[in-house]
C-alpha positions as a Markdown table, in Angstrom:
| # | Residue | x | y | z |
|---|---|---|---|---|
| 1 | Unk | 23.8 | 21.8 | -5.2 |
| 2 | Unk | 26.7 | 20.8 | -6.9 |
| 3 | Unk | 25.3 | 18.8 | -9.8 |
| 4 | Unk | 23.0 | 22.2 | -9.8 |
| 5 | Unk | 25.7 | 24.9 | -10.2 |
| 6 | Unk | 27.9 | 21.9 | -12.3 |
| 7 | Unk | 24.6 | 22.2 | -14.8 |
| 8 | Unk | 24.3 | 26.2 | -14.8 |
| 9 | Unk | 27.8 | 26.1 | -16.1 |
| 10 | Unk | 27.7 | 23.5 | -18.7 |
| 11 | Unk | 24.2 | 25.5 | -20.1 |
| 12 | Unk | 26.3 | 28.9 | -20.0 |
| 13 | Unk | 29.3 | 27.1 | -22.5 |
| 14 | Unk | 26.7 | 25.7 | -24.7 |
| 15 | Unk | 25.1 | 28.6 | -25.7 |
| 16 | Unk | 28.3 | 30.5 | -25.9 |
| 17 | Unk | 29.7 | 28.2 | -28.3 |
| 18 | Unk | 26.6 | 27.3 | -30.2 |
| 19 | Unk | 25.7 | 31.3 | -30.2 |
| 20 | Unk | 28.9 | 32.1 | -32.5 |
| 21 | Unk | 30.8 | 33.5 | -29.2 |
| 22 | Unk | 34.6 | 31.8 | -30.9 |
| 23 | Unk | 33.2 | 34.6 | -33.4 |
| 24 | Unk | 33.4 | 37.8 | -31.7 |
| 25 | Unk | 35.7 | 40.3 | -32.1 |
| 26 | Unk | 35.7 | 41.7 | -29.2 |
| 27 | Unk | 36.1 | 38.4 | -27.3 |
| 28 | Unk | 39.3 | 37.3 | -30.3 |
| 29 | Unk | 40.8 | 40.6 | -28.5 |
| 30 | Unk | 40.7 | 39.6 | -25.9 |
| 31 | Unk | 42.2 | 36.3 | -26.1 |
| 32 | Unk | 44.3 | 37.0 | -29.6 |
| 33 | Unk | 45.4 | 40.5 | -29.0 |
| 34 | Unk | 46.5 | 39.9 | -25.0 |
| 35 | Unk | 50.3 | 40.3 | -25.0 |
| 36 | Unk | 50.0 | 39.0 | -21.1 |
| 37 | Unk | 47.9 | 35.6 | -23.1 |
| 38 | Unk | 50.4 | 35.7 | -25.9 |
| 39 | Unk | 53.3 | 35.1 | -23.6 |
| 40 | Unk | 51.8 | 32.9 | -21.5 |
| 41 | Unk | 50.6 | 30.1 | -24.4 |
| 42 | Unk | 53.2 | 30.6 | -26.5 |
| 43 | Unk | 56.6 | 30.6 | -23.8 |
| 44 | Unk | 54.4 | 27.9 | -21.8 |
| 45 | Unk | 55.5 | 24.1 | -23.0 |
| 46 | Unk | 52.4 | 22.9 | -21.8 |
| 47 | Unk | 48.8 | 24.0 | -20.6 |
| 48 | Unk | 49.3 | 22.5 | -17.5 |
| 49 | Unk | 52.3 | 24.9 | -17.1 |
| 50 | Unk | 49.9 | 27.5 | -18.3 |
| 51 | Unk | 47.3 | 27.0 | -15.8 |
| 52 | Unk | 49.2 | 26.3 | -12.9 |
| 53 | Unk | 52.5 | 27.8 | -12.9 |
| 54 | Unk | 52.1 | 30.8 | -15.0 |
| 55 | Unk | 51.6 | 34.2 | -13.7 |
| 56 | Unk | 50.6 | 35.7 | -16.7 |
| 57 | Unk | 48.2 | 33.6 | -17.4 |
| 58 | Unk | 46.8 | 34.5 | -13.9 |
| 59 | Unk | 47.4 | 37.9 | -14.8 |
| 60 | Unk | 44.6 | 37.5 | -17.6 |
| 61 | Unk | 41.4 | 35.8 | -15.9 |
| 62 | Unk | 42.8 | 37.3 | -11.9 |
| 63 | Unk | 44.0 | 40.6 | -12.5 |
| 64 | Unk | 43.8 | 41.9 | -15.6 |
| 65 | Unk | 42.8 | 45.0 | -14.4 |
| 66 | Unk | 44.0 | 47.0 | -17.6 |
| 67 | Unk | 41.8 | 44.4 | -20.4 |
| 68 | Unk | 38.9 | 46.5 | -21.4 |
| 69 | Unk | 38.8 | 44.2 | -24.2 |
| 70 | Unk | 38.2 | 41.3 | -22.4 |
| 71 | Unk | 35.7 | 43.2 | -20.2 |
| 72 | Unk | 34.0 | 44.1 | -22.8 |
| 73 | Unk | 33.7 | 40.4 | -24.1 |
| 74 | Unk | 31.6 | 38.9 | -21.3 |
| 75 | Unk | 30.1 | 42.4 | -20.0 |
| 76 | Unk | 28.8 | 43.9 | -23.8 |
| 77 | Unk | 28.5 | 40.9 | -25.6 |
| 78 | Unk | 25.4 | 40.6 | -27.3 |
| 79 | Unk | 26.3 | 36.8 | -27.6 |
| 80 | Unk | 26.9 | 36.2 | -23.9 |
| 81 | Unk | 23.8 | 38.7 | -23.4 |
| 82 | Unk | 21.7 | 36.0 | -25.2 |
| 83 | Unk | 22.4 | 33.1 | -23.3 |
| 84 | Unk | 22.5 | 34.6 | -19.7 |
| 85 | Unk | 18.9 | 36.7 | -20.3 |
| 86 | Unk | 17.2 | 35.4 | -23.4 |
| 87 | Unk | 17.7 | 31.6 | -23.7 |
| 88 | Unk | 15.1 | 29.9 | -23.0 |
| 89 | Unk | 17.0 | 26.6 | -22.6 |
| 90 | Unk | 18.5 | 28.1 | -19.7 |
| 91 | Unk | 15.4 | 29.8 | -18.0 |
| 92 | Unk | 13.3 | 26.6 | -18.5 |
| 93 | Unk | 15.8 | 24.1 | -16.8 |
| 94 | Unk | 16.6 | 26.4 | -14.1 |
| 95 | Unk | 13.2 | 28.3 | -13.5 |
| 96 | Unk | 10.3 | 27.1 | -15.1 |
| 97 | Unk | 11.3 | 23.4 | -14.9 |
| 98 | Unk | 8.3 | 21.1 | -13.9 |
| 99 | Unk | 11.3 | 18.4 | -13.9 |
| 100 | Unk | 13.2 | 20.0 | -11.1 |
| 101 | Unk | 10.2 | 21.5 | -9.2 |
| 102 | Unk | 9.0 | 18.1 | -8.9 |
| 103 | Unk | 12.3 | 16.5 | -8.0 |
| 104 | Unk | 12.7 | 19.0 | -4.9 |
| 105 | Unk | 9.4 | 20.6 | -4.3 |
| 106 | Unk | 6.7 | 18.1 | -5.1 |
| 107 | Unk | 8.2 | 14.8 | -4.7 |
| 108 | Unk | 7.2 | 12.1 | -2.9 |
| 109 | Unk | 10.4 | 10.5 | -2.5 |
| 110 | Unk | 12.3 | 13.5 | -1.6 |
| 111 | Unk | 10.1 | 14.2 | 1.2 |
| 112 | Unk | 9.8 | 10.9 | 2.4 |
| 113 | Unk | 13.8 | 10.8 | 2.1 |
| 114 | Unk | 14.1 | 14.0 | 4.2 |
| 115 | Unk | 11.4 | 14.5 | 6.1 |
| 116 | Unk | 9.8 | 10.8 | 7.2 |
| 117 | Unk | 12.9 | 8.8 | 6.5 |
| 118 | Unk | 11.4 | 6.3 | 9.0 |
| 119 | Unk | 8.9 | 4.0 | 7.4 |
| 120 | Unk | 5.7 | 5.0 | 9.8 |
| 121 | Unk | 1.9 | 3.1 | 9.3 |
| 122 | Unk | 3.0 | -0.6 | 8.8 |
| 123 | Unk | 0.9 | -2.9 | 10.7 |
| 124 | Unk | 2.0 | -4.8 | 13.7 |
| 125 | Unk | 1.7 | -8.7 | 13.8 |
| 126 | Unk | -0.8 | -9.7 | 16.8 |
| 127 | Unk | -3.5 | -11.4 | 17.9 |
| 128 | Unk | -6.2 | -8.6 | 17.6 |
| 129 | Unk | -10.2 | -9.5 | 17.9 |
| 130 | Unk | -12.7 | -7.7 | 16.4 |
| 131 | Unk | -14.6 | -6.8 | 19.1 |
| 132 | Unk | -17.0 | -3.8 | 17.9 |
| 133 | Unk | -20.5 | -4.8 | 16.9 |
| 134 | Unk | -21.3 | -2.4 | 13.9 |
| 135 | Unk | -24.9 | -4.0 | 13.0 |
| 136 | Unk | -26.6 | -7.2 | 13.8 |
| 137 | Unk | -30.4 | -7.0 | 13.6 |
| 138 | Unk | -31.2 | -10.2 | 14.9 |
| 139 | Unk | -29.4 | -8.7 | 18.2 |
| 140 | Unk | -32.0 | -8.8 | 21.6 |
| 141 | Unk | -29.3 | -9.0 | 23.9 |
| 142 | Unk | -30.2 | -12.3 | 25.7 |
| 143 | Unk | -29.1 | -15.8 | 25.3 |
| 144 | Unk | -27.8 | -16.6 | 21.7 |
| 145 | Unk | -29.3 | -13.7 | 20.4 |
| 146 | Unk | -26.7 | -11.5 | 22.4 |
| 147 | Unk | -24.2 | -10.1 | 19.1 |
| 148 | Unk | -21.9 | -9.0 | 22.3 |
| 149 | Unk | -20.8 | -12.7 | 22.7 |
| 150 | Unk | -19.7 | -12.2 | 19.1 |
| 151 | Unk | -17.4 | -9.5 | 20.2 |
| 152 | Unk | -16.3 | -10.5 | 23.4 |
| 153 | Unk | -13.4 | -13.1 | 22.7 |
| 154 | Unk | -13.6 | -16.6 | 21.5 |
| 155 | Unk | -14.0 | -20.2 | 23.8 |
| 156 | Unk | -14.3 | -22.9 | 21.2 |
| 157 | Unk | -15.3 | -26.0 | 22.9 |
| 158 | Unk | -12.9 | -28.5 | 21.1 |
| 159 | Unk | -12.9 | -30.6 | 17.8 |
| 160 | Unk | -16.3 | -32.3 | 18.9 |
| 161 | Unk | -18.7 | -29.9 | 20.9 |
| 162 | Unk | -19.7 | -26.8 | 20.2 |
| 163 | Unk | -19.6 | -23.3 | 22.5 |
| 164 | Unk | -22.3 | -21.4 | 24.1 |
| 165 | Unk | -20.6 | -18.2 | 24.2 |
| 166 | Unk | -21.6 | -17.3 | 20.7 |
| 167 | Unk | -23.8 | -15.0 | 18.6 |
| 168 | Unk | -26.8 | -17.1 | 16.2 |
| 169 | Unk | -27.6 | -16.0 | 13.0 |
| 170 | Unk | -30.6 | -16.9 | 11.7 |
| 171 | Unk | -32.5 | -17.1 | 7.9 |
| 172 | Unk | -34.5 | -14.6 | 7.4 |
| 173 | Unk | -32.9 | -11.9 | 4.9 |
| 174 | Unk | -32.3 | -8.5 | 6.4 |
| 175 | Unk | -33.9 | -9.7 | 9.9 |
| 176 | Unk | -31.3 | -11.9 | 11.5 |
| 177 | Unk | -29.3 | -13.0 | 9.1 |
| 178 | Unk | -25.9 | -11.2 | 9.4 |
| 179 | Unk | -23.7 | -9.6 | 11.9 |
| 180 | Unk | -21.0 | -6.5 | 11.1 |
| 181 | Unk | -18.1 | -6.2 | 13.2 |
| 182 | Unk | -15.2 | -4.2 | 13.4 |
| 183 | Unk | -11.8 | -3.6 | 15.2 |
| 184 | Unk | -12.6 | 0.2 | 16.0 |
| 185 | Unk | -11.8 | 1.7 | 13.1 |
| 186 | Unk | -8.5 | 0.4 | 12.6 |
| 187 | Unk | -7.3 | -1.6 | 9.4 |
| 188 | Unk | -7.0 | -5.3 | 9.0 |
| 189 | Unk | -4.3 | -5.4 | 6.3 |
| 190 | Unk | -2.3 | -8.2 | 3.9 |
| 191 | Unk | 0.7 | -10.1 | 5.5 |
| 192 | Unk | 2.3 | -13.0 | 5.1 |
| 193 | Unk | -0.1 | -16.0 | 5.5 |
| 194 | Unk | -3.3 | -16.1 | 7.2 |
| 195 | Unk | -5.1 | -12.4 | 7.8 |
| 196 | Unk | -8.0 | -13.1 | 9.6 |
| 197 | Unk | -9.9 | -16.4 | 11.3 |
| 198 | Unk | -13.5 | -16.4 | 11.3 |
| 199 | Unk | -14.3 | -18.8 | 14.0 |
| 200 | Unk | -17.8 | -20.1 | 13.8 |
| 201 | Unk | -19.1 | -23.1 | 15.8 |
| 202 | Unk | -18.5 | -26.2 | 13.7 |
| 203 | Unk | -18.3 | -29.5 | 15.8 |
| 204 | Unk | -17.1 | -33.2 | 14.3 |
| 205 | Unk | -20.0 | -35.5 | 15.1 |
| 206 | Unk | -18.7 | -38.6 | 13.2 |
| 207 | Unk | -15.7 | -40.2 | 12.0 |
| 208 | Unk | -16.8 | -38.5 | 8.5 |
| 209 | Unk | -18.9 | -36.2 | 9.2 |
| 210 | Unk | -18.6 | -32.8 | 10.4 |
| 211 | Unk | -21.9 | -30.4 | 11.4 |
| 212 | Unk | -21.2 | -26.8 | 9.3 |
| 213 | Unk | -23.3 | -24.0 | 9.5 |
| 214 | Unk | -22.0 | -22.2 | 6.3 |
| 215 | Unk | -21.4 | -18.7 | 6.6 |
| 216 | Unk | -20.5 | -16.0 | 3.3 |
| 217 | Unk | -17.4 | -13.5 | 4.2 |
| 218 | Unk | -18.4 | -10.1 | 3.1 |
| 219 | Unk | -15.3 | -7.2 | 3.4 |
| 220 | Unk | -15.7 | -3.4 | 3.6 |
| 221 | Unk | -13.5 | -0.7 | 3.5 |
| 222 | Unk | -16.1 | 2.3 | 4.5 |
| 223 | Unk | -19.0 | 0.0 | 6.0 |
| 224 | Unk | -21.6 | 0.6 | 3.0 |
| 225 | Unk | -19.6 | -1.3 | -0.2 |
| 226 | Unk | -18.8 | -4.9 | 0.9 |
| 227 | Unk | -17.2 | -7.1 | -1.4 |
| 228 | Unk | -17.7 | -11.8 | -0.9 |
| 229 | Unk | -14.5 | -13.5 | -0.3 |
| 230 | Unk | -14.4 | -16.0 | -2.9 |
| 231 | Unk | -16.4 | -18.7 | -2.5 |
| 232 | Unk | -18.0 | -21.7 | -4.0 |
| 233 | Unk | -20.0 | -25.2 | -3.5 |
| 234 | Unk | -18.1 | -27.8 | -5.4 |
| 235 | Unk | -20.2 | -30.8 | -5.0 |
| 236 | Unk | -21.0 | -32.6 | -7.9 |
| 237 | Unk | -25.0 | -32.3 | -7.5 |
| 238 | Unk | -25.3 | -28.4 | -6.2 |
| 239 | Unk | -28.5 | -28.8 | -5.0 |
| 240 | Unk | -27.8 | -31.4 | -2.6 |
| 241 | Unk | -26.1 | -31.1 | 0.6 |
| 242 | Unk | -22.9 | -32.7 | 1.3 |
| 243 | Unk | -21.2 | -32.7 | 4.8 |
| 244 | Unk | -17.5 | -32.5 | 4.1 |
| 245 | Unk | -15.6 | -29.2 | 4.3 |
| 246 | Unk | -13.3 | -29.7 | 1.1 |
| 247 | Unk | -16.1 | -29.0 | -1.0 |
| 248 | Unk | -16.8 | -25.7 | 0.4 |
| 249 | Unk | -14.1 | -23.7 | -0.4 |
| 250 | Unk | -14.4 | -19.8 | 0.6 |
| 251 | Unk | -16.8 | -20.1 | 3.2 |
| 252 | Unk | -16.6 | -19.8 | 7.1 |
| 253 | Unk | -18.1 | -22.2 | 9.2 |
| 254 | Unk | -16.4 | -25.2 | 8.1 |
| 255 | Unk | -13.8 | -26.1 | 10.8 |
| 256 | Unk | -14.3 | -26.7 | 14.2 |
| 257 | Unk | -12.9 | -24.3 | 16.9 |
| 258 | Unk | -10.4 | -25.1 | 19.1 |
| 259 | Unk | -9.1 | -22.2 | 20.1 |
| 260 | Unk | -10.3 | -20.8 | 23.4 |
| 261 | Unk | -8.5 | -17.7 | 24.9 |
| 262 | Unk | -8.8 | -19.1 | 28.5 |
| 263 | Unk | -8.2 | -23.0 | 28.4 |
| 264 | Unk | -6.6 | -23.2 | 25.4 |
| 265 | Unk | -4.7 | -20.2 | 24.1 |
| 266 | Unk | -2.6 | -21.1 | 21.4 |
| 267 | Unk | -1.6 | -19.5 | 18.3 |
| 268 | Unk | -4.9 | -18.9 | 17.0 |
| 269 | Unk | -3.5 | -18.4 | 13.2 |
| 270 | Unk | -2.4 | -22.2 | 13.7 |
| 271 | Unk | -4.9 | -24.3 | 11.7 |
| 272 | Unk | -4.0 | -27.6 | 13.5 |
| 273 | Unk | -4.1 | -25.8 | 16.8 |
| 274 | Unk | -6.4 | -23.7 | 16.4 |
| 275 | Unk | -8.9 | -24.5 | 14.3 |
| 276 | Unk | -11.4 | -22.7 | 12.8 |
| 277 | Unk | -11.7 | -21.1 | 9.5 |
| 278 | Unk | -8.1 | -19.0 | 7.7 |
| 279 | Unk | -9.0 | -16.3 | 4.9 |
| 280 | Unk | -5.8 | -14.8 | 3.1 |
| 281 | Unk | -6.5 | -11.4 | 1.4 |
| 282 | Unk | -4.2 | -12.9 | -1.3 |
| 283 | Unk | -7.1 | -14.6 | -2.0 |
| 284 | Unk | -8.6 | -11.8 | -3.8 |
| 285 | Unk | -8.8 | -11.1 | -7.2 |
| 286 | Unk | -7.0 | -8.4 | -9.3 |
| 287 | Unk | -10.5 | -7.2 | -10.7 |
| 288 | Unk | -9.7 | -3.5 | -10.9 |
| 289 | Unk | -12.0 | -2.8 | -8.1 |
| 290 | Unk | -13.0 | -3.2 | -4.5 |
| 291 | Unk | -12.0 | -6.1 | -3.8 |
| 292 | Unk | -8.3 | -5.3 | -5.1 |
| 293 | Unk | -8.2 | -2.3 | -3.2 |
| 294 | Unk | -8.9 | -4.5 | -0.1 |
| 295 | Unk | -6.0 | -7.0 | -1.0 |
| 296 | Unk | -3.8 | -3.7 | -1.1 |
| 297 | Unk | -5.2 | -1.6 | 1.3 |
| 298 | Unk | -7.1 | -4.0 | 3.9 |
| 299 | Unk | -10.4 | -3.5 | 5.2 |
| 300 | Unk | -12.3 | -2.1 | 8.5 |
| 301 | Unk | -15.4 | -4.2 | 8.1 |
| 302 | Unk | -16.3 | -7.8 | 8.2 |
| 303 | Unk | -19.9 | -8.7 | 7.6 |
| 304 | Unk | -20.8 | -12.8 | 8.5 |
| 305 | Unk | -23.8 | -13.3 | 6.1 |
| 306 | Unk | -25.8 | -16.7 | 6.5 |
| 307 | Unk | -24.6 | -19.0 | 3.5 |
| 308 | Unk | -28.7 | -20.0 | 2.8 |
| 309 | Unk | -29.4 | -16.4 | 2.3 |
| 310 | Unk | -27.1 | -16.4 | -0.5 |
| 311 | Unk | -27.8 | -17.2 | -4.1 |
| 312 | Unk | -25.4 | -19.9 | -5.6 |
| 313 | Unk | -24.8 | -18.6 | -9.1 |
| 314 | Unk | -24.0 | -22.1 | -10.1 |
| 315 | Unk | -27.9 | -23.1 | -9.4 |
| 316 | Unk | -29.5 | -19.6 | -8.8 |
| 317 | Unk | -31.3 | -20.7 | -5.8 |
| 318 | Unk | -29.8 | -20.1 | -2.1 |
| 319 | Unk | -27.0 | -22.2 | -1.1 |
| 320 | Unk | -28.2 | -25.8 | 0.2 |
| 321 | Unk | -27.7 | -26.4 | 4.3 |
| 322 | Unk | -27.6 | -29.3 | 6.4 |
| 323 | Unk | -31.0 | -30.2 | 7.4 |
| 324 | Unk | -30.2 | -29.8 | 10.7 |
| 325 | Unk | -29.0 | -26.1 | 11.0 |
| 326 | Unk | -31.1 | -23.1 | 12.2 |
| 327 | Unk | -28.1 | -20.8 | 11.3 |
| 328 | Unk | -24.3 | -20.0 | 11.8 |
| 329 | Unk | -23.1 | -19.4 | 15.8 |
| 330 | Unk | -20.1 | -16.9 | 15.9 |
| 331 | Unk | -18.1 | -17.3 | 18.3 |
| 332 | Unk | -15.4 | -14.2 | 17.0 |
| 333 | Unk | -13.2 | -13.0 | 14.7 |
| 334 | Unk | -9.0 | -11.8 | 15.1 |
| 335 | Unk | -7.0 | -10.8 | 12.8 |
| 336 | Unk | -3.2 | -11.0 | 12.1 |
| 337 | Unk | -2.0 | -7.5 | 10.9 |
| 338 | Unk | -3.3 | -4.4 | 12.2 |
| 339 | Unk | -3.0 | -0.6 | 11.3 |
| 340 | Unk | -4.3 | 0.5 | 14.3 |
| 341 | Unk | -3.6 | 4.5 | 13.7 |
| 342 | Unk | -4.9 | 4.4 | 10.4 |
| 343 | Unk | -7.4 | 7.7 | 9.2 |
């Protein structure tokens, strides 16, 4: 308010001097022709004397009662008429500004500052499982083909065995092939380090090899538009199958899980403890598009799509699979940092 009133004034002197107000008559009376000013400029040594210890100068601006002139001056002149009612300088910063109505009316920052000055909606650190089957039509509800095992926790079975509380996916596109889950409707969103662990059911079954059934990472924001985490097959011969996790950058299903919630709870966002398979929403690429939004926003859905139902654009035929595998056993997925009261 201050700065407000401090800018009404400085507006009003402008235009008075700019408007020729030094050349009025009637305001040169009233300064010039003032026996009561006279005296107290011309007997005062200094302005300060003038301003603070002289009574006629009071006597002029407090109660000159008897200076018509001077009344005059700032009540009929035409000059201070103008810049009080007619400039427009003065109307638009103090009326019609879209500067100051969106400083105190329409900002952001000004209502945040005064109205929500506590941050509110940043996601709490946890350990937070997605445990709502959205879609899985290969679901029949019995044995592996039960998507609620998918949902209900994860029991890994150690760095050389796999678990039989899981979910299978299958090969056949649009039939069995994928799962959808979610965490209810709240938002997985970016953090420091790991996001989310997708842990699938890869075992070590040799000193070098290790059984993967390959799985692509698909994210949604509304359930309908998913974009792939970024993936990719780096072996040198893409059309041959190659057992060794390095060269499969992107995918799920590569690690084995050690995790389990009952016999061995540790920090499931602990690769060496843990096990299983770390995305980081940094990950993502600045493309202008979903898949940014999702590394600034976060995502609600996470879709686990068989790896040999995907084409490899490096080979444009479905991404090769151990010879062995009849398709990707999930055993869960939690995530790191959750907006749980997000709309």
């Amino acid at each position: 308010m201050k700065t407000y009133i401090a800018t009404v004034v400085a507006i009003i002197a402008v235009s008075l001097a700019g408007c020729g107000g030094a050349d009025s008559p009637d305001l040169n009376d009233a300064l010039s022709g003032s026996d009561a000013f006279s005296d107290a400029a011309d007997d005062s040594g200094t302005f300060t004397d003038v301003s603070d210890d002289s009574e006629a100068f009071v006597d002029v601006f407090d109660d000159s009662d008897d200076s018509e002139v001077f009344n005059d001056a700032l009540d009929d002149s035409e000059v201070f008429n103008d810049a009080m009612d007619n400039s427009e300088t003065l109307i638009d910063a103090l009326s019609d500004s879209e500067v100051l109505d969106d400083a105190l009316d329409d900002s952001e920052v000004h209502n945040d500052g005064l109205n929500d000055s506590e941050t509110v909606n940043e996601p709490t650190p946890g350990v937070y499982l997605a445990n709502v089957v959205v879609d899985a039509p290969g679901h029949t509800g019995e044995g592996f083909k039960d998507a609620n095992k998918a949902a209900n926790g994860v029991y890994g079975a150690g760095q050389y065995a796999g678990s039989y509380d899981v979910f299978s996916l299958g090969y056949e596109e649009g039939v069995d092939n994928y799962i959808t889950l979610s965490w209810g409707g709240a938002v997985v969103q970016n953090g420091p380090g790991t996001d989310f662990v997708v842990f699938e059911n890869g075992f070590q079954s040799g000193p070098s090899y290790t059984f993967m059934d390959l799985i692509v990472v698909m994210l949604s924001i509304d359930g309908e538009n998913f974009v792939a985490f970024p993936h990719d097959y780096t072996a040198a011969d893409e059309t041959k199958y190659e057992p060794n996790p390095e060269l499969w950058p992107g995918f799920a299903g590569r690690y084995p899980v050690k995790y389990n919630q009952d016999s061995n709870p540790v920090d499931p966002f602990d690769f060496e403890l843990a096990g299983g398979d770390h995305f980081d929403l940094d990950d993502l690429p600045m493309d202008g598009g979903l898949a940014q939004q999702i590394k600034e926003q976060g995502f609600r859905f996470i879709k686990l799509v068989s790896a040999h139902t995907v084409i490899n654009p490096d080979t444009n035929e479905p991404f090769v699979k151990d010879p062995m595998s009849n398709g990707p056993d999930i055993d869960g997925v939690i995530a790191r940092y959750l907006l749980e009261d997000a709309e």
